[in-house]
VMD Tcl script that builds the backbone (N, CA, C; Angstrom):
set m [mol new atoms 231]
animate dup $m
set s [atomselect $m all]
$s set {name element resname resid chain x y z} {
  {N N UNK 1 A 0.820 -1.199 0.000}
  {CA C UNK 1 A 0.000 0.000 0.000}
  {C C UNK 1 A 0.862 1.260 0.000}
  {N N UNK 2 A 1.750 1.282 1.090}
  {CA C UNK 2 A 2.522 2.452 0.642}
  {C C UNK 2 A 3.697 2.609 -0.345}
  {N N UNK 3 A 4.187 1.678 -0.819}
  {CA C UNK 3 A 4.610 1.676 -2.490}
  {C C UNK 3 A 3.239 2.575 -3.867}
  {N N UNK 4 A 2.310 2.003 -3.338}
  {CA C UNK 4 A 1.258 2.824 -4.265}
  {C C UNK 4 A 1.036 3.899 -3.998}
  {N N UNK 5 A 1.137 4.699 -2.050}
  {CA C UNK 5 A 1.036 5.986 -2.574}
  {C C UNK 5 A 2.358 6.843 -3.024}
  {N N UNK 6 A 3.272 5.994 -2.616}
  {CA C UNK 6 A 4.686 6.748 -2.611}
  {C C UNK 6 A 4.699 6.460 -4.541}
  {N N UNK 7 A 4.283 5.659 -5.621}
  {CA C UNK 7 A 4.107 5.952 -6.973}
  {C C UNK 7 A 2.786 6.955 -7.640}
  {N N UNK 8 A 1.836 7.382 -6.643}
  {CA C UNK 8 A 0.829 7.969 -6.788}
  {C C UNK 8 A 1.877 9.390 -6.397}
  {N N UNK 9 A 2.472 9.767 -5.217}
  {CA C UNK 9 A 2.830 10.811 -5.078}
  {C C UNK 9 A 3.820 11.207 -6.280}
  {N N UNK 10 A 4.670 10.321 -6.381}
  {CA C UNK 10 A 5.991 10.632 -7.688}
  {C C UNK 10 A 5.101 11.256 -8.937}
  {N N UNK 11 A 3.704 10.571 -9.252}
  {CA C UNK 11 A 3.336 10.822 -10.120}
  {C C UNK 11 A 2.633 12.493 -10.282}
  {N N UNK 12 A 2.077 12.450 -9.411}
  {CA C UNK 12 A 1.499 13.923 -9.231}
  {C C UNK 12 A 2.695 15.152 -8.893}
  {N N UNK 13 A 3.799 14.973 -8.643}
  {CA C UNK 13 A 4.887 15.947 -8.893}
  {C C UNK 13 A 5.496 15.635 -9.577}
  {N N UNK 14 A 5.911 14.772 -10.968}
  {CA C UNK 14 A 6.091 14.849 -11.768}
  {C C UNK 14 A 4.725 15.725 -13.205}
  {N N UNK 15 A 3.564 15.631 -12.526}
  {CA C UNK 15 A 2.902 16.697 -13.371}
  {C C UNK 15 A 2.957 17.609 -12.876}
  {N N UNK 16 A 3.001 18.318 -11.792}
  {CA C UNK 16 A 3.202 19.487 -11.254}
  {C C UNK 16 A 4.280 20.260 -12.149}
  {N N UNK 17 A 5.469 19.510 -11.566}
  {CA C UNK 17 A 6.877 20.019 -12.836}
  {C C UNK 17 A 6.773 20.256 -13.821}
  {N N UNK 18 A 5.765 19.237 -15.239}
  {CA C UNK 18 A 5.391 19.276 -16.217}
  {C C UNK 18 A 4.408 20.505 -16.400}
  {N N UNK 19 A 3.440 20.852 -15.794}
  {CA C UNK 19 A 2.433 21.944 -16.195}
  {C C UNK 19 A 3.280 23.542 -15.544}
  {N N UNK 20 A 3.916 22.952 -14.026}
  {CA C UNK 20 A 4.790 24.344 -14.195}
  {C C UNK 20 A 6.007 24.899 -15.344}
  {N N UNK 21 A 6.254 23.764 -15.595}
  {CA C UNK 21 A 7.277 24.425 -16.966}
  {C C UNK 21 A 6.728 24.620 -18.036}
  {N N UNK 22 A 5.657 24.077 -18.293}
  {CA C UNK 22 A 4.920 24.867 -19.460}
  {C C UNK 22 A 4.503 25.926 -19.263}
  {N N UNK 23 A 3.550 26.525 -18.396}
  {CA C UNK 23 A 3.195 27.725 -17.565}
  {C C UNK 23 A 3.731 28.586 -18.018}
  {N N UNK 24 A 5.279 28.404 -17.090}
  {CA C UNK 24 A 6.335 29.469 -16.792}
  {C C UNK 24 A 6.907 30.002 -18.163}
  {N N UNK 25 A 6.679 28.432 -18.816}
  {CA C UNK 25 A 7.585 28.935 -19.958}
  {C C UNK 25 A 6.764 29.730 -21.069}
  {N N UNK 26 A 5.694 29.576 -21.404}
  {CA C UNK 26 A 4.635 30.041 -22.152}
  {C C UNK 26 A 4.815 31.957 -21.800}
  {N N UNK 27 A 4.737 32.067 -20.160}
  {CA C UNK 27 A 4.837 33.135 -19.757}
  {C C UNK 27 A 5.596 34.217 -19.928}
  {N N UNK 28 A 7.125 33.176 -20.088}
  {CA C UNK 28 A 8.326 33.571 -19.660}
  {C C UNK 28 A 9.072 33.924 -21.456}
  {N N UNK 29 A 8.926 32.973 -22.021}
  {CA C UNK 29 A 9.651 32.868 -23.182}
  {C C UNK 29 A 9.063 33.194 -24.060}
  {N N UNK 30 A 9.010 34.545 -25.064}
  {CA C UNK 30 A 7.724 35.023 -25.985}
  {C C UNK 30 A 8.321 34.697 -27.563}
  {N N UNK 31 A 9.790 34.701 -27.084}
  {CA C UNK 31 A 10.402 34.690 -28.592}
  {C C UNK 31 A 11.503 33.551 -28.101}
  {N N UNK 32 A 11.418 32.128 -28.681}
  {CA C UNK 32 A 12.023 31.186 -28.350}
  {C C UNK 32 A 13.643 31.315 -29.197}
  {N N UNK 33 A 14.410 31.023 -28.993}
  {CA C UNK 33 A 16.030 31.232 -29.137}
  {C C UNK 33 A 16.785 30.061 -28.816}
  {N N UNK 34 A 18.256 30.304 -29.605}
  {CA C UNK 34 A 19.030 29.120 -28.846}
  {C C UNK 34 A 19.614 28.706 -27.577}
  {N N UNK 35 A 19.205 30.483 -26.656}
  {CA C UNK 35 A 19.642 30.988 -25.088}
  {C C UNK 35 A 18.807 31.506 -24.505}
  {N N UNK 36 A 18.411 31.262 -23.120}
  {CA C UNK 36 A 17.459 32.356 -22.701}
  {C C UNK 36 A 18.021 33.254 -22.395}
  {N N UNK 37 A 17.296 35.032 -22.655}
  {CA C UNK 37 A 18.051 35.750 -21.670}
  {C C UNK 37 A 18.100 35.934 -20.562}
  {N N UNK 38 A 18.631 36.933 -19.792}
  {CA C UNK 38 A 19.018 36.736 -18.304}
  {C C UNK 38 A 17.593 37.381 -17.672}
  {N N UNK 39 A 16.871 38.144 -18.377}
  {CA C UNK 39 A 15.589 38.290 -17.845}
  {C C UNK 39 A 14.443 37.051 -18.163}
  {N N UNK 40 A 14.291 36.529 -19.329}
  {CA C UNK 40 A 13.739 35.351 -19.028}
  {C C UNK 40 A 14.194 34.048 -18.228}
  {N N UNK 41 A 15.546 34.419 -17.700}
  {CA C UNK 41 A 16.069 33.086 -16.657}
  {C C UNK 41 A 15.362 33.956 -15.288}
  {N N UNK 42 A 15.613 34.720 -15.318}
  {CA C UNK 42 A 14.772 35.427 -14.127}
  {C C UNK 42 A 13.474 35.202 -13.838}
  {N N UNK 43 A 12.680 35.218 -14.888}
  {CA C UNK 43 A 11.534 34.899 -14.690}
  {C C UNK 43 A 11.363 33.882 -14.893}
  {N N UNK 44 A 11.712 32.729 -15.640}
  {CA C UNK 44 A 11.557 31.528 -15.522}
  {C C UNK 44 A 11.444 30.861 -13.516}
  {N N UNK 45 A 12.452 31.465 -13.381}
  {CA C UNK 45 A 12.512 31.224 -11.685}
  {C C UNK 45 A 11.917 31.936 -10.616}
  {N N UNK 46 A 11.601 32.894 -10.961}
  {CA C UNK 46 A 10.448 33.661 -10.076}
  {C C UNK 46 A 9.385 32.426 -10.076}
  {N N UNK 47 A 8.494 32.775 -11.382}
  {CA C UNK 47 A 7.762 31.476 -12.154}
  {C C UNK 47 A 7.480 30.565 -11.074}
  {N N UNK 48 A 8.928 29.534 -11.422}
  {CA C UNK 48 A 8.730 28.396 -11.195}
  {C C UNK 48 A 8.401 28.371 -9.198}
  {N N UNK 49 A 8.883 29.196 -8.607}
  {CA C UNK 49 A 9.021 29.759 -7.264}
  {C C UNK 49 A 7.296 30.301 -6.927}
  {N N UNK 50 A 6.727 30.414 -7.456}
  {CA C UNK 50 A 5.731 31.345 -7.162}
  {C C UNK 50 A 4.776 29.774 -7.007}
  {N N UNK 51 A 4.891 28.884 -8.359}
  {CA C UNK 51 A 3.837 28.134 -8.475}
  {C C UNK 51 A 4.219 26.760 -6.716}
  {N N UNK 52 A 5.529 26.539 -6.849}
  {CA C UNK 52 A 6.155 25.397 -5.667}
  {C C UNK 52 A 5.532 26.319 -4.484}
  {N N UNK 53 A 5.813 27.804 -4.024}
  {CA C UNK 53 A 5.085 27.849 -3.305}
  {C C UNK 53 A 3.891 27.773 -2.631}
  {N N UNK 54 A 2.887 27.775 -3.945}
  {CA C UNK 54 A 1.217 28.026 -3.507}
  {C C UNK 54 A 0.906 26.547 -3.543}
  {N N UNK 55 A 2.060 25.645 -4.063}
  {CA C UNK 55 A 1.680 24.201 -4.251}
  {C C UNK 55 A 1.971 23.791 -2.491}
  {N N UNK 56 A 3.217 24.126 -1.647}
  {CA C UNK 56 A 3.246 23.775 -0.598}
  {C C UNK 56 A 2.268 24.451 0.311}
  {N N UNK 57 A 1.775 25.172 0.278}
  {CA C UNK 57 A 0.954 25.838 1.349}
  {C C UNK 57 A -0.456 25.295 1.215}
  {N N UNK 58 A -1.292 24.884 -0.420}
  {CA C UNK 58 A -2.023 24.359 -0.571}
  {C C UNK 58 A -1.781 22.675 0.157}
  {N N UNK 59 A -0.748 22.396 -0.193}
  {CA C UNK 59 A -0.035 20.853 0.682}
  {C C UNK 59 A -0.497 20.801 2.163}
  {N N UNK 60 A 0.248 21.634 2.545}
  {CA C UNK 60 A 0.160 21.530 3.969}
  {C C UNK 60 A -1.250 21.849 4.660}
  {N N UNK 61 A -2.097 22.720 4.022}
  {CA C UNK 61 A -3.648 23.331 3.968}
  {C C UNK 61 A -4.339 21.937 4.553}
  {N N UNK 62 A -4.287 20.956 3.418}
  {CA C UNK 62 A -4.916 20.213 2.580}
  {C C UNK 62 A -4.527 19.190 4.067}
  {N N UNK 63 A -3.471 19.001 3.882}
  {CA C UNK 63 A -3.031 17.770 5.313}
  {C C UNK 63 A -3.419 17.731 6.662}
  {N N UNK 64 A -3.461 19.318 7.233}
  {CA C UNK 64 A -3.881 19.898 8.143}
  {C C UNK 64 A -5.557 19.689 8.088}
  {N N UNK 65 A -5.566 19.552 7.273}
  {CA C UNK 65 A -7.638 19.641 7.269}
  {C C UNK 65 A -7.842 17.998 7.333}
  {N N UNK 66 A -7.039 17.214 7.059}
  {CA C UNK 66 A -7.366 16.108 6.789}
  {C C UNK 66 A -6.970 15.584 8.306}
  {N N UNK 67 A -5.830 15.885 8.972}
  {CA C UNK 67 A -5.312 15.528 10.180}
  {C C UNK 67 A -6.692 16.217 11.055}
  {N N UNK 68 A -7.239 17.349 10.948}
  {CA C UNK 68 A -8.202 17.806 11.713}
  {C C UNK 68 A -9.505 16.681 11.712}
  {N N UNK 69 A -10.182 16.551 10.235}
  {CA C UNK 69 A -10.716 15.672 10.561}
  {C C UNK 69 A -10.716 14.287 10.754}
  {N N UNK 70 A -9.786 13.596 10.327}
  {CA C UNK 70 A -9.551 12.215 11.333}
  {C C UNK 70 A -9.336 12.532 13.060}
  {N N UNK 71 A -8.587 13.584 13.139}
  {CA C UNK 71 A -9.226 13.653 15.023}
  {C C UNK 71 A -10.393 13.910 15.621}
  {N N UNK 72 A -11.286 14.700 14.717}
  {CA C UNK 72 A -12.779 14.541 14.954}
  {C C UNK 72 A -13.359 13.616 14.934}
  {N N UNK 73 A -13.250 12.801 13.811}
  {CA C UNK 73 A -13.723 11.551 13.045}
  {C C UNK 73 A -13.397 10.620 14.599}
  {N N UNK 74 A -12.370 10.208 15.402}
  {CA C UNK 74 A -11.884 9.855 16.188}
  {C C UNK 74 A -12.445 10.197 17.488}
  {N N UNK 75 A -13.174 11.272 17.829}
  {CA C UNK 75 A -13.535 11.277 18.962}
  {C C UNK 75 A -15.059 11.432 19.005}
  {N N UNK 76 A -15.570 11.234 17.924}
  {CA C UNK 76 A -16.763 10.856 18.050}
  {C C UNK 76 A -17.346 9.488 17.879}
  {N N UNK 77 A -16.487 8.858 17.338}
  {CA C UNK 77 A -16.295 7.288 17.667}
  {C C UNK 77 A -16.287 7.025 19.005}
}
mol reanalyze $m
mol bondsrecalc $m
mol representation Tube
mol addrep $m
């Protein structure tokens, strides 16, 4: 069981990565080249920084609500 969520988790941050680099890059890169410049490396990483953050806080949100209610769930049993 936890082999399946630990391949369920790999899988869902491996799309995370995938839709943030498209994102960023869509955002970031208007005129594609053989280099980025140093302002689209900039923003590429702002970017990619902005989305990992709202992804961990939504994470931890999400865990916290779930830890809340299994202790409810638990004492009304």
């Amino acid at each position: 069981m936890a082999s399946i969520r630990n391949e369920l988790a790999l899988a869902n941050a491996q799309e995370l990565i995938n839709k943030t680099n498209d994102k960023c890059f869509l955002k970031c890169v208007t005129k594609p080249s053989t280099a980025l410049s140093s302002s689209e490396e900039t923003c590429l990483s702002r970017c990619f920084d902005r989305y990992m953050e709202a992804f961990n806080i939504v994470s931890r949100t999400y865990a916290t609500r779930l830890a809340r209610e299994r202790l409810e769930g638990q004492a009304q049993a």
